[in-house]
C-alpha positions in Angstrom: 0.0 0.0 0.0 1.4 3.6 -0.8 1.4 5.7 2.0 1.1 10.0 1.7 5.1 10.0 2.9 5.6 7.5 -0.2 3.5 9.8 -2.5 5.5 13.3 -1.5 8.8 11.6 -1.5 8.3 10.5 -5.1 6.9 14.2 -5.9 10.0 15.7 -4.1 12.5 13.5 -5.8 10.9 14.2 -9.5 10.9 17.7 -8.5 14.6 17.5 -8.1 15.3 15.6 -10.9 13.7 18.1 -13.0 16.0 20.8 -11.5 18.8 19.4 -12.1 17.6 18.2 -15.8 16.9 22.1 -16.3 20.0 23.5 -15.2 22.1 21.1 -16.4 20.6 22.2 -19.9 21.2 26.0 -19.7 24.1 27.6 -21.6 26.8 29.2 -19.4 26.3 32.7 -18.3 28.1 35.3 -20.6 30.4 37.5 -19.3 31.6 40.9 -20.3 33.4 41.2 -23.2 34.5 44.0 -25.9 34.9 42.4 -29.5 36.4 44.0 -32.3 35.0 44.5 -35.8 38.3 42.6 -37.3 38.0 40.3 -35.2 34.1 39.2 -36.5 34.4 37.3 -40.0 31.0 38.0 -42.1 29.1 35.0 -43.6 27.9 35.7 -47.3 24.3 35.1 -47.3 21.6 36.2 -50.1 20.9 39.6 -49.6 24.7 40.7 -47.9 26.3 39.2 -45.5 25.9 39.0 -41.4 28.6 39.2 -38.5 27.1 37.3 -35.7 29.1 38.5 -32.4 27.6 36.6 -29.6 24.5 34.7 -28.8 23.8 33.6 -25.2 22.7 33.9 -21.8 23.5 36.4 -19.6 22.6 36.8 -16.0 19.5 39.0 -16.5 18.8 37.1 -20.0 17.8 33.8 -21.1 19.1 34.9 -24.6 21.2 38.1 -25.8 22.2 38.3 -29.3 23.8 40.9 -31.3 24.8 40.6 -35.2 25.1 43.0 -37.9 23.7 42.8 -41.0 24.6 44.0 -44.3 22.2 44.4 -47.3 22.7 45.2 -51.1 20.9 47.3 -52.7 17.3 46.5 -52.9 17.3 43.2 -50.8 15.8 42.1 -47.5 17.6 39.4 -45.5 13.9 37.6 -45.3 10.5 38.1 -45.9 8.1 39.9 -43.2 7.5 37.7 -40.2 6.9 37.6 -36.5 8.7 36.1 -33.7 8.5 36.6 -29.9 12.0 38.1 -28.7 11.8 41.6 -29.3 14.6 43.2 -31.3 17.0 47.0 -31.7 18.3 47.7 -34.7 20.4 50.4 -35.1 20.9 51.9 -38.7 25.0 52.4 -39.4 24.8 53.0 -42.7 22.3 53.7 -45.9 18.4 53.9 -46.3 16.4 51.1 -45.0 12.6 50.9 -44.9 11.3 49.1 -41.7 7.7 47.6 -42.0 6.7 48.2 -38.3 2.6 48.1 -37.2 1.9 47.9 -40.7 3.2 50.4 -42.0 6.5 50.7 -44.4 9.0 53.5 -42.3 12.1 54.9 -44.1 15.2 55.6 -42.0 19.0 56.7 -42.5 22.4 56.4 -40.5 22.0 56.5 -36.7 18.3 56.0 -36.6 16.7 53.2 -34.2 14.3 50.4 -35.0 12.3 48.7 -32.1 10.7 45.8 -32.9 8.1 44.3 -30.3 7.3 41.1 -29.6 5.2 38.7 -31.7 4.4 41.9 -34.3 4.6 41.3 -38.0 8.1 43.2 -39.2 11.1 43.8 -41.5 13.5 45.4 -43.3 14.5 46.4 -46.7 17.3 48.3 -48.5 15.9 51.0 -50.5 18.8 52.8 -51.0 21.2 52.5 -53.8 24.3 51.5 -51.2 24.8 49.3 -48.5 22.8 49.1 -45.8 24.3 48.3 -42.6 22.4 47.8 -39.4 23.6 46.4 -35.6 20.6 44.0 -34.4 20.5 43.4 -30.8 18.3 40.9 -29.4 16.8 39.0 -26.6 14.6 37.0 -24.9 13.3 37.1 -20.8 11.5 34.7 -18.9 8.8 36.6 -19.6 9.1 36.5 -23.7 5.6 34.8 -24.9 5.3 31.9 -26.9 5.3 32.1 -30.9 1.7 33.8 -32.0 0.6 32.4 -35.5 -0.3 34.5 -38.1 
């Protein structure tokens, strides 16, 4: 017969198994660190190229990233889409048009892009130079789950 101490000594020991399942499965915690253009190769893609400069967690953070993205003239790195970890983007260089609450917005050098959680957004080079644009981004224990369309 299974007693109640049986019953909360299972529930205790599951409890603690899943604790140490959950930590053991986090990343390590990102220190600080100061990273040099040079020193950050940039991977060709379609539309540019991208320089990915860290991804992970941080103390505060379950997930900080920062790249920086490069677009030719008159590409997009991807078609509009949504996702839950909100995004900064921070215009370095050229004209970029920024589809944000549905609406396209046009922006230059040292202009800043906030896009919000699960919101339909992105980003084109209307210009007839590079566009180059730093993309921080990150995600909370309190970033929602993935809305559909």
């Amino acid at each position: 017969m299974i007693t109640r101490r049986d019953v909360l000594v299972a529930v205790a020991a599951v409890a603690i198994t899943a604790g140490v399942y959950a930590l053991a499965d986090k990343a390590p915690v990102m220190g600080s660190q100061a990273i040099d253009w040079n020193s950050v190769a940039a991977t060709p893609t379609d539309s540019g190229s991208v320089r990915t400069f860290f991804k992970g967690r941080t103390v505060t953070l379950d997930e900080l990233e920062v790249h920086v993205t490069t677009l030719e003239p008159g590409n997009a790195p991807h078609p509009p889409h949504r996702h839950p970890n909100e995004e900064l983007l921070i215009v370095k260089q050229g004209t970029v048009e920024a589809l944000v609450s549905g609406e396209w917005k046009r922006v230059g050098p040292g202009s800043v892009i906030f896009l919000a959680s699960n919101q339909l957004h992105g980003v084109r080079n209307v210009g007839s130079d590079e566009a180059i644009y730093h993309v921080v981004g990150w995600k909370t224990p309190a970033t929602p789950e993935a809305v559909q369309p």
